[in-house]
Every structure is written in structure tokens, then in C-alpha cells.
Backbone atoms as SQL, in Angstrom:
CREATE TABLE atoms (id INTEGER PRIMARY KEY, chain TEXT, resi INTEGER, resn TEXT, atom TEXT, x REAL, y REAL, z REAL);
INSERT INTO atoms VALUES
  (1, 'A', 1, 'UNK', 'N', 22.747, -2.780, 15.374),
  (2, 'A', 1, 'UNK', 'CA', 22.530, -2.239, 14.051),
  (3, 'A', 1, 'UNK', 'C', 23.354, -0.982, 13.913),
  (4, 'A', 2, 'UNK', 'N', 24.256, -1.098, 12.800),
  (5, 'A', 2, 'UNK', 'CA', 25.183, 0.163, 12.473),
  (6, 'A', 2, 'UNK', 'C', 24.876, 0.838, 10.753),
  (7, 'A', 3, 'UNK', 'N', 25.015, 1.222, 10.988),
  (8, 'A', 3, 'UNK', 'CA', 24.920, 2.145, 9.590),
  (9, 'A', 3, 'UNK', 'C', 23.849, 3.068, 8.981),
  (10, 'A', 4, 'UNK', 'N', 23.720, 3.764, 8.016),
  (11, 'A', 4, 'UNK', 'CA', 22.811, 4.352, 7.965),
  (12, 'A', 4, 'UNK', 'C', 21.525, 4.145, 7.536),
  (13, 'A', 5, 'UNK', 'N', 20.244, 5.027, 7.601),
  (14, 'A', 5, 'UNK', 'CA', 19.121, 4.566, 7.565),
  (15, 'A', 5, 'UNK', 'C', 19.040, 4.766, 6.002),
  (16, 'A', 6, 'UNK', 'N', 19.472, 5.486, 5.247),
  (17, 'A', 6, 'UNK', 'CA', 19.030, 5.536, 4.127),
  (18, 'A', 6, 'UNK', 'C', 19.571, 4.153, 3.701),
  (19, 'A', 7, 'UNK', 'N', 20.692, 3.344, 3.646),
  (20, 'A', 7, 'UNK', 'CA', 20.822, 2.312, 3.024),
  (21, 'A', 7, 'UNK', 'C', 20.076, 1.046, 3.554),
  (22, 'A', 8, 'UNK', 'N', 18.892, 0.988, 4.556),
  (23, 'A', 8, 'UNK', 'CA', 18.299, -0.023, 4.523),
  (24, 'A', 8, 'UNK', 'C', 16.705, 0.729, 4.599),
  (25, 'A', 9, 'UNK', 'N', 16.314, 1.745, 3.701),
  (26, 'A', 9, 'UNK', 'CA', 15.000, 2.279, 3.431),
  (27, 'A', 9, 'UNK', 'C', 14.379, 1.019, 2.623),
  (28, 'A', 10, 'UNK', 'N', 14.589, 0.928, 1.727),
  (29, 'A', 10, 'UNK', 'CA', 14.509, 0.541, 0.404),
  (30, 'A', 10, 'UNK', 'C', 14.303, -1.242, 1.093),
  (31, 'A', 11, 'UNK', 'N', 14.797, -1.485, 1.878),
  (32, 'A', 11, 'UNK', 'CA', 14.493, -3.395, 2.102),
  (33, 'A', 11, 'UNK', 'C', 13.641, -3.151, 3.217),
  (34, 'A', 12, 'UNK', 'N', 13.600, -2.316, 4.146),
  (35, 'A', 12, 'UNK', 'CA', 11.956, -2.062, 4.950),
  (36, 'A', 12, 'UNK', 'C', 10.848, -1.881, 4.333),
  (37, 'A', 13, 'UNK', 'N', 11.177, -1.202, 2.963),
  (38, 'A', 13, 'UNK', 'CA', 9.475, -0.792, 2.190),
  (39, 'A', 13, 'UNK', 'C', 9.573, -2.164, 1.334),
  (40, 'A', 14, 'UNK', 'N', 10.444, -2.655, 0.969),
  (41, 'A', 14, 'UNK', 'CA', 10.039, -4.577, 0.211),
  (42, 'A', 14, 'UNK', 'C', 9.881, -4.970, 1.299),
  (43, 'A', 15, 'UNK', 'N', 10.005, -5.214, 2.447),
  (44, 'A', 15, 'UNK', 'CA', 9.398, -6.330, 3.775),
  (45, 'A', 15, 'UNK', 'C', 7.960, -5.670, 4.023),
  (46, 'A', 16, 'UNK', 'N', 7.962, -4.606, 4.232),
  (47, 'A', 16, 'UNK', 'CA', 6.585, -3.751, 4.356),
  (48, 'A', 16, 'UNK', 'C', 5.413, -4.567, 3.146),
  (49, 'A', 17, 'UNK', 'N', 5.697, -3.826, 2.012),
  (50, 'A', 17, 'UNK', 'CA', 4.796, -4.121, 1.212),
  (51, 'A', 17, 'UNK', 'C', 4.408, -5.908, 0.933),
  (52, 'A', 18, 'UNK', 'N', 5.418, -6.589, 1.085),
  (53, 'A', 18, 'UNK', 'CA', 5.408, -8.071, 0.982),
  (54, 'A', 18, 'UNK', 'C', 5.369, -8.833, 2.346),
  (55, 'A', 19, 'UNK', 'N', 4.495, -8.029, 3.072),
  (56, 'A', 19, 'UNK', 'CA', 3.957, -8.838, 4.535),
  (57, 'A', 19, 'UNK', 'C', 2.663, -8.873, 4.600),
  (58, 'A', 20, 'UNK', 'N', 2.102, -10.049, 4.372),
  (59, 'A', 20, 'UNK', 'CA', 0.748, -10.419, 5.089),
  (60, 'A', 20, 'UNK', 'C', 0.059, -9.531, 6.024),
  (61, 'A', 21, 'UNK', 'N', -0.824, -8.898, 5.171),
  (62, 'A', 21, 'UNK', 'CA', -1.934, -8.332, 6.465),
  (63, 'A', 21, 'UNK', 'C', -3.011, -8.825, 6.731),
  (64, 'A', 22, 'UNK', 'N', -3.641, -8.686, 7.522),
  (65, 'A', 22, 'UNK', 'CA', -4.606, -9.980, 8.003),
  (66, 'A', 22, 'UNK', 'C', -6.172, -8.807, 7.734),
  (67, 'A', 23, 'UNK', 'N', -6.126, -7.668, 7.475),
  (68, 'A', 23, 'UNK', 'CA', -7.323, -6.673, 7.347),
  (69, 'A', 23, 'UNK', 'C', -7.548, -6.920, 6.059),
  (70, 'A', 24, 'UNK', 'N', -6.690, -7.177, 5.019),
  (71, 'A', 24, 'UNK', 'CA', -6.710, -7.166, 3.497),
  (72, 'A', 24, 'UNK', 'C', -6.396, -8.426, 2.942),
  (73, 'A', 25, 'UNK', 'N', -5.706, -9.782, 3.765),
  (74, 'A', 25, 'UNK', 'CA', -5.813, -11.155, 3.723),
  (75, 'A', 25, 'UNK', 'C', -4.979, -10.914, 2.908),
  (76, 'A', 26, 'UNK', 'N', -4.023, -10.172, 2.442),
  (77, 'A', 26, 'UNK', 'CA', -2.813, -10.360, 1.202),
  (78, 'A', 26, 'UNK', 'C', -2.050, -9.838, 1.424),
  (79, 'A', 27, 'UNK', 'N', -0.723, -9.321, 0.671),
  (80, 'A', 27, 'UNK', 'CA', 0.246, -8.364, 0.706),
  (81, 'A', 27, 'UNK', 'C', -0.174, -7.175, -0.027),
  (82, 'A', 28, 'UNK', 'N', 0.495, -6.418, 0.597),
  (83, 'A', 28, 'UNK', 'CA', -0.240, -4.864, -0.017),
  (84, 'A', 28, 'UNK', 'C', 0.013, -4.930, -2.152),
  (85, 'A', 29, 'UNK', 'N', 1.940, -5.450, -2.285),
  (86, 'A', 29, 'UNK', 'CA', 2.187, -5.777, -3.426),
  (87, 'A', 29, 'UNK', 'C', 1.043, -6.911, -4.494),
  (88, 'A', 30, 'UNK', 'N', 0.609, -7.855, -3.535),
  (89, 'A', 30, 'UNK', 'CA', 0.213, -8.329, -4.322),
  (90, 'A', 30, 'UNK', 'C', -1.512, -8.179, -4.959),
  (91, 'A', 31, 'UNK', 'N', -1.640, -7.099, -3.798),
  (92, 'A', 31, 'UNK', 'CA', -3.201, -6.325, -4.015),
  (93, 'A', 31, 'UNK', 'C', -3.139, -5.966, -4.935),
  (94, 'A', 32, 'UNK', 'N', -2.281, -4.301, -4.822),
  (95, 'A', 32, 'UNK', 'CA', -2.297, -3.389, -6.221),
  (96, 'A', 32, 'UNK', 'C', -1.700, -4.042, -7.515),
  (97, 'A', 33, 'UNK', 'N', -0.790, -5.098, -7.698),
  (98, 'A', 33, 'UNK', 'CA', -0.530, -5.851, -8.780),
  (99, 'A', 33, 'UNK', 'C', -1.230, -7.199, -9.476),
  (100, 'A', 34, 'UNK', 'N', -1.702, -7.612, -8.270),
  (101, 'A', 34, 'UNK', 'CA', -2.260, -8.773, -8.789),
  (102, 'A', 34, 'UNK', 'C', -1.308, -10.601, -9.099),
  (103, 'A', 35, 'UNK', 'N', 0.169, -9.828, -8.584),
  (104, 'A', 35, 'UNK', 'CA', 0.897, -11.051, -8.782),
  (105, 'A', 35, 'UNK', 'C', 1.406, -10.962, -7.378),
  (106, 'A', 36, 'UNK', 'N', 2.730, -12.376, -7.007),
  (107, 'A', 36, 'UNK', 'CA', 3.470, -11.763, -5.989),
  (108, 'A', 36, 'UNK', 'C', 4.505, -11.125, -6.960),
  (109, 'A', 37, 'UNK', 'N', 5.392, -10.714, -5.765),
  (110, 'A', 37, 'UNK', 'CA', 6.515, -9.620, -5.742),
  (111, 'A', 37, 'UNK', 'C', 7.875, -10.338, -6.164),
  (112, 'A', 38, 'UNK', 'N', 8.222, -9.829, -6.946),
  (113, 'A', 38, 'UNK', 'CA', 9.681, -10.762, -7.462),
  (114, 'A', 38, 'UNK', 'C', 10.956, -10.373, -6.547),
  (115, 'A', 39, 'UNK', 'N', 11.762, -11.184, -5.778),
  (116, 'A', 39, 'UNK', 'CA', 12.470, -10.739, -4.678),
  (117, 'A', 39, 'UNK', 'C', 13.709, -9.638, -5.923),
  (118, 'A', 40, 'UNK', 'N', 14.007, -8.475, -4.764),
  (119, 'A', 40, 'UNK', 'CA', 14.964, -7.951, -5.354),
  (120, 'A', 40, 'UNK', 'C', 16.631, -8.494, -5.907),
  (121, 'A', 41, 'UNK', 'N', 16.796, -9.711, -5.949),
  (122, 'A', 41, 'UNK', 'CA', 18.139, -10.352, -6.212),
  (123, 'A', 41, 'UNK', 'C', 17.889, -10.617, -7.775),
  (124, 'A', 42, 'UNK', 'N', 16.749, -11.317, -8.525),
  (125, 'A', 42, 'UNK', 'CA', 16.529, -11.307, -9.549),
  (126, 'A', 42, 'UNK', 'C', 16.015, -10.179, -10.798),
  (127, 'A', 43, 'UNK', 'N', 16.317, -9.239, -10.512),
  (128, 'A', 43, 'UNK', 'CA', 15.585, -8.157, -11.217),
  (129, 'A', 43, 'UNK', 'C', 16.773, -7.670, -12.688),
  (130, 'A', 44, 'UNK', 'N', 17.487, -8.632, -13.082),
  (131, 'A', 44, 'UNK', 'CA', 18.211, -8.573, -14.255),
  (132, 'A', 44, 'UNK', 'C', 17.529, -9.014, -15.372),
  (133, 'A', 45, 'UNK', 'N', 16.190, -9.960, -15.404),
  (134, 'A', 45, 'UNK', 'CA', 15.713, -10.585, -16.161),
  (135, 'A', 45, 'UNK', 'C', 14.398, -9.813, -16.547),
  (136, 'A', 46, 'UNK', 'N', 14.390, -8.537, -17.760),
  (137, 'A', 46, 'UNK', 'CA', 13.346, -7.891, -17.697),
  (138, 'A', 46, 'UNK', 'C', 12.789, -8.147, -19.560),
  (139, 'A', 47, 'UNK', 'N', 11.562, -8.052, -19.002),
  (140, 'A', 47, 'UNK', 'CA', 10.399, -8.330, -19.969),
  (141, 'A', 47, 'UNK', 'C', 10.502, -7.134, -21.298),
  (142, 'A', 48, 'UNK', 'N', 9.624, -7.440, -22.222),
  (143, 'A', 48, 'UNK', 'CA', 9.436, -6.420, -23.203),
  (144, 'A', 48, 'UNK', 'C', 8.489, -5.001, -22.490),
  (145, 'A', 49, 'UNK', 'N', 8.545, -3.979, -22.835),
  (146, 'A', 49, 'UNK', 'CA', 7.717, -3.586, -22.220),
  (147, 'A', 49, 'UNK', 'C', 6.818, -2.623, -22.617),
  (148, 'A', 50, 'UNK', 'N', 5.310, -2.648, -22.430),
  (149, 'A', 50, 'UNK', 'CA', 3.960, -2.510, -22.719),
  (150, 'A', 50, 'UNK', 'C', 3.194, -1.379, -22.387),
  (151, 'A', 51, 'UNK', 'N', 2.671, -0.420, -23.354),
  (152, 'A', 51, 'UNK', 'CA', 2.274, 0.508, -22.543),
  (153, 'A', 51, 'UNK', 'C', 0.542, 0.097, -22.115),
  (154, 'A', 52, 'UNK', 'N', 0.129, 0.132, -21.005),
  (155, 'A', 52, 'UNK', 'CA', -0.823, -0.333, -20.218),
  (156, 'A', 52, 'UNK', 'C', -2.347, 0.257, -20.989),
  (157, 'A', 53, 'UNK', 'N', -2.390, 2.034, -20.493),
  (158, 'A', 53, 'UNK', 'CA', -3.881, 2.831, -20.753),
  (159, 'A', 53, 'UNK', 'C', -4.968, 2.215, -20.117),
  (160, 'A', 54, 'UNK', 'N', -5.850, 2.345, -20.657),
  (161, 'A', 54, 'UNK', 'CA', -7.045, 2.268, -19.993),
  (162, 'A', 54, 'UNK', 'C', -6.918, 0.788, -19.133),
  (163, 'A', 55, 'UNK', 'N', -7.112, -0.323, -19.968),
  (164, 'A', 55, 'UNK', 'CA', -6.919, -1.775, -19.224),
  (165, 'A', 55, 'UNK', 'C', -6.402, -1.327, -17.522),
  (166, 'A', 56, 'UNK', 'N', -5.390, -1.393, -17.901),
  (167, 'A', 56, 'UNK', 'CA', -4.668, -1.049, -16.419),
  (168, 'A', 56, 'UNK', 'C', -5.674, -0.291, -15.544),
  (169, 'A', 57, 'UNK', 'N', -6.406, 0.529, -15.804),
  (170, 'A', 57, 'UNK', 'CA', -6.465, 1.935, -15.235),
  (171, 'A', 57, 'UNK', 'C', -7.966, 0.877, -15.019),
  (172, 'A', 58, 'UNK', 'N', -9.224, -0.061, -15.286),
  (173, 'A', 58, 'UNK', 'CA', -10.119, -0.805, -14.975),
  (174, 'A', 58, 'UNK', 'C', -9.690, -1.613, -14.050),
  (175, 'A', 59, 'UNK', 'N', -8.463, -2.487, -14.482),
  (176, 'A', 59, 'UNK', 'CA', -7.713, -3.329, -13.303),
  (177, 'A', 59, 'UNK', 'C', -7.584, -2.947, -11.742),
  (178, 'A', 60, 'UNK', 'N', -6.926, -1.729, -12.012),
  (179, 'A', 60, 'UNK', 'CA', -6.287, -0.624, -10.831),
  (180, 'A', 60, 'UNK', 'C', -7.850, -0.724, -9.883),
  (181, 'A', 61, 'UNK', 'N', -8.642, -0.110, -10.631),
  (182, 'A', 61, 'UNK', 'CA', -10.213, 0.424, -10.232),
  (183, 'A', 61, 'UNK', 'C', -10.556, -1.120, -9.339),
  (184, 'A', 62, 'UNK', 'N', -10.868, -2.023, -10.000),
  (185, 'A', 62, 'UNK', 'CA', -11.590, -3.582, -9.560),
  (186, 'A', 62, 'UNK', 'C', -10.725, -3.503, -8.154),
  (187, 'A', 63, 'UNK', 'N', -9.271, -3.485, -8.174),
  (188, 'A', 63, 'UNK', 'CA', -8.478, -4.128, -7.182),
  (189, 'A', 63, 'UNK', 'C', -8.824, -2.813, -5.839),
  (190, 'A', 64, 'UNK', 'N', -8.869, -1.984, -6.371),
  (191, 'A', 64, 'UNK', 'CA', -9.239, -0.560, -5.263),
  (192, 'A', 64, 'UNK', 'C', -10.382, -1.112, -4.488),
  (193, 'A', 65, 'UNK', 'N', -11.681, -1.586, -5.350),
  (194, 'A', 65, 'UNK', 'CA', -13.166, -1.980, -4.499),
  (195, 'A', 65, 'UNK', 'C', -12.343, -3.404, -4.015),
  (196, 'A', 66, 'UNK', 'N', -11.765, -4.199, -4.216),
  (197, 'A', 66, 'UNK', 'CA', -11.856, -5.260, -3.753),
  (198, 'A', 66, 'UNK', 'C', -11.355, -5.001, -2.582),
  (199, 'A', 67, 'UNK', 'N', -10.053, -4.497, -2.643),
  (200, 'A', 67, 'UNK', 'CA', -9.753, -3.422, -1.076),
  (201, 'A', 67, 'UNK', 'C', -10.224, -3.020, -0.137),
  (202, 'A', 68, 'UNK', 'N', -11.063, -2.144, -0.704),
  (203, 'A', 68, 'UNK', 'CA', -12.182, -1.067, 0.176),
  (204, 'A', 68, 'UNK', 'C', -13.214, -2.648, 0.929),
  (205, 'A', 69, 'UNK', 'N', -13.252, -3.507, -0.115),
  (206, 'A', 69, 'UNK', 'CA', -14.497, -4.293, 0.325),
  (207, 'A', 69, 'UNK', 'C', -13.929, -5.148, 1.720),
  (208, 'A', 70, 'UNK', 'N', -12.375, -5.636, 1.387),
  (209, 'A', 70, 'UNK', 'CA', -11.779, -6.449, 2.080),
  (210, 'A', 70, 'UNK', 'C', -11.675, -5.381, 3.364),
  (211, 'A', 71, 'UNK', 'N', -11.056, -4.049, 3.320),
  (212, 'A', 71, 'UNK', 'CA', -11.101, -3.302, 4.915),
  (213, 'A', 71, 'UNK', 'C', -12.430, -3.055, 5.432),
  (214, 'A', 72, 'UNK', 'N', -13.526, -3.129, 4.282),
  (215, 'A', 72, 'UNK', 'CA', -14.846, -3.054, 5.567),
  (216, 'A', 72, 'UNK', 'C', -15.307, -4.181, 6.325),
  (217, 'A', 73, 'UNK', 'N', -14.955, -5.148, 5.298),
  (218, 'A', 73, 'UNK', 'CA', -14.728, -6.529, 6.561),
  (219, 'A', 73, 'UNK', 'C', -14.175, -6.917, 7.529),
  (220, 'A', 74, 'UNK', 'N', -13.043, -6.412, 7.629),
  (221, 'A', 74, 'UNK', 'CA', -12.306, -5.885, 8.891),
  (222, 'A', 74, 'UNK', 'C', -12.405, -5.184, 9.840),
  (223, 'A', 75, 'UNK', 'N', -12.869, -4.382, 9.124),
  (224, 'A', 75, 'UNK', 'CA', -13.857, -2.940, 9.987),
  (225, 'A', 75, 'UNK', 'C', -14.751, -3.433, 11.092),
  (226, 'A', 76, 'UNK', 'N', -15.712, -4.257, 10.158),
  (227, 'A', 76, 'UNK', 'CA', -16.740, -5.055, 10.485),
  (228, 'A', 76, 'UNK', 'C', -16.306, -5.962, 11.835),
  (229, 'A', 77, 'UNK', 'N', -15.532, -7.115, 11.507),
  (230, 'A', 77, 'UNK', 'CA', -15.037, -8.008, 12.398),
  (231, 'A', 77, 'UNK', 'C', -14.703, -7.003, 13.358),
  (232, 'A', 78, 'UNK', 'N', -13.902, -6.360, 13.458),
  (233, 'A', 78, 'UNK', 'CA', -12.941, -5.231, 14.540),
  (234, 'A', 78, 'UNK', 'C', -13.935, -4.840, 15.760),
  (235, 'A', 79, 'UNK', 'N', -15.084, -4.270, 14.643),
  (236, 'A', 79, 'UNK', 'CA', -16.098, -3.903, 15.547),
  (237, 'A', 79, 'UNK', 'C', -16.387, -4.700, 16.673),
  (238, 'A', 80, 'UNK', 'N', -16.907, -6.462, 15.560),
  (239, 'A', 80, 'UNK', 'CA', -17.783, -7.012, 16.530),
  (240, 'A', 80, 'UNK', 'C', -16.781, -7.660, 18.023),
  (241, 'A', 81, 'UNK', 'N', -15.474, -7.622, 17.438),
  (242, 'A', 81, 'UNK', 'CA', -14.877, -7.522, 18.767),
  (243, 'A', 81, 'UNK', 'C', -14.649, -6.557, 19.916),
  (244, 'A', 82, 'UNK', 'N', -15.150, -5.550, 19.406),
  (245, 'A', 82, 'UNK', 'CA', -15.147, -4.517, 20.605),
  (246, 'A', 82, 'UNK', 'C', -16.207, -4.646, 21.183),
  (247, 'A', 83, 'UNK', 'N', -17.450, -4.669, 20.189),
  (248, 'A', 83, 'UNK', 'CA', -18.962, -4.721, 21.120),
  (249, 'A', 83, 'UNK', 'C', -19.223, -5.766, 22.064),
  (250, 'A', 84, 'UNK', 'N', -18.297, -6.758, 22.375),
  (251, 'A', 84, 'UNK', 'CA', -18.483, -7.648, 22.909),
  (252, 'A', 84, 'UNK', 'C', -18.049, -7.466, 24.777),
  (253, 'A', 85, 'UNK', 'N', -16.871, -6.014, 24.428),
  (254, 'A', 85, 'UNK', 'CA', -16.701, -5.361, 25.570),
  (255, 'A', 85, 'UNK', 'C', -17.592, -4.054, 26.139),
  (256, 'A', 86, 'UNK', 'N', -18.441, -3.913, 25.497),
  (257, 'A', 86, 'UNK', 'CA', -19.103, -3.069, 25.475),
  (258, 'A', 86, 'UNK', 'C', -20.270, -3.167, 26.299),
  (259, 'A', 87, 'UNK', 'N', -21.431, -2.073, 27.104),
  (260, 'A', 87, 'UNK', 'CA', -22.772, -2.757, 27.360),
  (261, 'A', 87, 'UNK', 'C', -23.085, -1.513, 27.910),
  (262, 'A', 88, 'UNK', 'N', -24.096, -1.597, 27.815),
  (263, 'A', 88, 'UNK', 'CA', -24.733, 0.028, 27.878),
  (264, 'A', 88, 'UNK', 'C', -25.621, 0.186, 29.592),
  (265, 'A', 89, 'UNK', 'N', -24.779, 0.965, 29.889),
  (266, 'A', 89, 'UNK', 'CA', -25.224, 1.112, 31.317),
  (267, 'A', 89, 'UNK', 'C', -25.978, 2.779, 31.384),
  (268, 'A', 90, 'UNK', 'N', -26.808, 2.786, 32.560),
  (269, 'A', 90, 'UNK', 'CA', -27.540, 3.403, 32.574),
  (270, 'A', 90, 'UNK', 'C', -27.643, 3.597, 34.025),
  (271, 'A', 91, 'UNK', 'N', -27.634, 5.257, 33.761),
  (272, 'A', 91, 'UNK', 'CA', -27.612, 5.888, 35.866),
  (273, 'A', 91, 'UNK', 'C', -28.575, 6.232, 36.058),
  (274, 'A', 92, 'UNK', 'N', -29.229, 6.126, 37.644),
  (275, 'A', 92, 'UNK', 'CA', -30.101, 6.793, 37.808),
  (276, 'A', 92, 'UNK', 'C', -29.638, 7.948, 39.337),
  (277, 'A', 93, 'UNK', 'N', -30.690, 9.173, 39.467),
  (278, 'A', 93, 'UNK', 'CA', -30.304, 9.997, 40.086),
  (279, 'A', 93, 'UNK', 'C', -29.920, 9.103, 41.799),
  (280, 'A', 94, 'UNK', 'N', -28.570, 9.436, 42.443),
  (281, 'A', 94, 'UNK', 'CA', -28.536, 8.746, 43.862),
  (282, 'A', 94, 'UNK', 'C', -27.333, 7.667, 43.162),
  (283, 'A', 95, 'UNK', 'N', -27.044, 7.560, 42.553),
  (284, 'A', 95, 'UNK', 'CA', -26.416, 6.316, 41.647),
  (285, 'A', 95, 'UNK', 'C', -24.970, 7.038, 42.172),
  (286, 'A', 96, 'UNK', 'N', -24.117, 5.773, 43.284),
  (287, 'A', 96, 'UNK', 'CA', -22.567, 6.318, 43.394),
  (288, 'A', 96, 'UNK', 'C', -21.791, 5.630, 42.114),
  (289, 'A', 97, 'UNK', 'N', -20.848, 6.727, 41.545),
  (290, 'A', 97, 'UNK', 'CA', -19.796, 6.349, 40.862),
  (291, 'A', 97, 'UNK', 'C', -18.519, 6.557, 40.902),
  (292, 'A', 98, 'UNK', 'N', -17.652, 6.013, 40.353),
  (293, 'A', 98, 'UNK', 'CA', -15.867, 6.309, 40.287),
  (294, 'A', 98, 'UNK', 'C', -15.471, 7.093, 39.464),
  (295, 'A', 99, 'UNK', 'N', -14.453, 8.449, 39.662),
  (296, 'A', 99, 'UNK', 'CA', -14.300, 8.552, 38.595),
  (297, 'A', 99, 'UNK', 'C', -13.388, 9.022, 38.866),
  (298, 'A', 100, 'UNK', 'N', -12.384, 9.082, 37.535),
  (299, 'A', 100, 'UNK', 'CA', -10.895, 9.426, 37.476),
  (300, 'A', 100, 'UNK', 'C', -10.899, 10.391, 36.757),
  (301, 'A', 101, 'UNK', 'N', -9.943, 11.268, 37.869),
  (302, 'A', 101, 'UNK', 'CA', -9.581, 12.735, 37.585),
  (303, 'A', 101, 'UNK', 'C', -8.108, 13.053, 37.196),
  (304, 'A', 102, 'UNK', 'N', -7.034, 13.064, 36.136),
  (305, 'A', 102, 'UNK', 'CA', -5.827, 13.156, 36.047),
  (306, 'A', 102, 'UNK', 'C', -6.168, 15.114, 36.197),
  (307, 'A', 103, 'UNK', 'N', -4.119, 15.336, 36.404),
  (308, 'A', 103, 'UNK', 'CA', -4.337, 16.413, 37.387),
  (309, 'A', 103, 'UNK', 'C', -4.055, 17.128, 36.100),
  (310, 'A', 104, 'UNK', 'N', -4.107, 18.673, 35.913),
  (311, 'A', 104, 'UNK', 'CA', -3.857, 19.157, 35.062),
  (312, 'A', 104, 'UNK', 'C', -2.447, 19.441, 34.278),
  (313, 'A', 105, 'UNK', 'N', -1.613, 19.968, 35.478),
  (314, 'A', 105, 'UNK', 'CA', -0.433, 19.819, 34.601),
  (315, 'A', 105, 'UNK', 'C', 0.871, 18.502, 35.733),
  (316, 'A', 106, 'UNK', 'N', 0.770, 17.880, 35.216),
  (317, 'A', 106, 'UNK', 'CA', 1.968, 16.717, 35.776),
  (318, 'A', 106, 'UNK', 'C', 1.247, 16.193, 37.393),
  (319, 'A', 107, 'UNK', 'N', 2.188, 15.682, 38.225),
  (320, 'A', 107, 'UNK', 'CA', 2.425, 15.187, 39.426),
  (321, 'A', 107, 'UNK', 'C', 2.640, 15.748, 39.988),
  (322, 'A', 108, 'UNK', 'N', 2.106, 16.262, 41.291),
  (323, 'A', 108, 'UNK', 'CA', 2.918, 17.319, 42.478),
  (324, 'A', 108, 'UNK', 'C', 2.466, 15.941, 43.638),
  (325, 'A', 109, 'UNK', 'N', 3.424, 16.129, 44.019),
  (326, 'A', 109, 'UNK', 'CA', 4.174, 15.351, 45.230),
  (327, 'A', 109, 'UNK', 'C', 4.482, 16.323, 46.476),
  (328, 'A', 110, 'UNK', 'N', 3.733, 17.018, 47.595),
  (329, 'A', 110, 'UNK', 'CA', 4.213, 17.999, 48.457),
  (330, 'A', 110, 'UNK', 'C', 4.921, 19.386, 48.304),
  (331, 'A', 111, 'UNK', 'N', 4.113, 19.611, 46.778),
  (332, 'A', 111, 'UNK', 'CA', 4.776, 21.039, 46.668),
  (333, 'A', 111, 'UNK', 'C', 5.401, 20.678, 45.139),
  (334, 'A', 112, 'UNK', 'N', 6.162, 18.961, 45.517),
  (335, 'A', 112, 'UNK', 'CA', 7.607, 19.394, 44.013),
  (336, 'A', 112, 'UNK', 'C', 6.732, 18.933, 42.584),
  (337, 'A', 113, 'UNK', 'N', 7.224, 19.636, 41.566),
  (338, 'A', 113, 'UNK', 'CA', 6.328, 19.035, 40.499),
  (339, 'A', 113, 'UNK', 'C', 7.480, 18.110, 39.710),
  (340, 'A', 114, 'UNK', 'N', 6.845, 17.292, 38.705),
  (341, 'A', 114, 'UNK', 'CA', 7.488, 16.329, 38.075),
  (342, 'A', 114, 'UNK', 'C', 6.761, 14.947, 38.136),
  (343, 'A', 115, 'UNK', 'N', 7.602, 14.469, 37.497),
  (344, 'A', 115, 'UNK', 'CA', 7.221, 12.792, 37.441),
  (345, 'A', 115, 'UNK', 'C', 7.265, 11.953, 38.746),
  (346, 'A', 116, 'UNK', 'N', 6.314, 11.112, 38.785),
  (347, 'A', 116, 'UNK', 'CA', 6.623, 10.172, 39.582),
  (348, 'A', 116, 'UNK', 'C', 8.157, 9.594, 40.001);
């Protein structure tokens, strides 16, 4: 890959926004709009155009909870896959355990400090 980053910003945030997320089951574009995304090669063919106000601004609102509703389900699921690694243990006094101590600053090796 050669060239600069500013000339391929702009087709990372259209692949971004028009990729399937699996927390929100849609594309981010087609959340907040409600349609899909018209690829950028066709964008010569433009509509009359409408000023929105309130409508929009109820639309906007519905698609926000449907959002919020769709990431707490995710949330949800996410969870129940963690709790499944999970289990609640309990010490009693005399009880040997392991435990890992990282050192404070880096690796010393016989004196030298640094990385492994």
C-alpha cells in the first residue's frame, strides 16, 4: 500500500459504516437511515430535496431505542458468554494458592534490566 492516508479516509468510513455488525444485526448506515447505502459510483442521480423537521427528528429518536435495545441484547448475550467461564470460588483460612506477581518496573535478568 502506497499513497496517502487522506486519499483513502473517505472509502474506510463507507466500508466502516456499510459492514455488518453482529451487536446491532445491521449496518451502522442502514440503522441511522433506515435504507441501505447507495455505493459511491452512483451519486450523480440526485432527488428533489426536502426539508425534514420534526418527522425526521421522531424517526432519528425510534431508530436510537431500537439501537440502544439491539446493544443491550448483545450486552446481554456477551454476558451470558462470559458467565459460563465464570464460578465463584471460595477460600477458606489454610487454603494454598497461586499467585502471580509481575515485577514492578520491567525484567532484570542478573543485574541487567530490559526485555526478555
Amino acid at each position: 500500500w502506497t499513497g496517502n492516508w487522506d486519499d483513502y479516509i473517505c472509502l474506510v468510513e463507507f466500508a466502516y459504516n456499510n459492514s455488518w455488525h453482529a451487536s446491532i444485526k445491521c449496518a451502522l448506515f442502514e440503522l441511522l437511515y433506515g435504507r441501505k447505502c447507495r455505493a459511491p459510483i452512483c451519486w450523480d442521480q440526485v432527488g428533489e430535496r426536502v426539508i425534514e423537521g420534526p418527522e425526521m427528528i421522531k424517526v432519528t429518536n425510534a431508530k436510537v431505542a431500537v439501537a440502544m435495545e439491539k446493544l443491550k441484547e448483545a450486552l446481554t448475550r456477551q454476558k451470558s458468554y462470559a458467565d459460563n467461564h465464570r464460578r465463584a470460588i471460595e477460600f477458606q483460612t489454610g487454603d494454598h494458592v497461586f499467585l502471580k506477581v509481575s515485577p514492578a518496573r520491567g525484567v532484570r535478568r542478573f543485574g541487567i534490566k530490559g526485555k526478555l
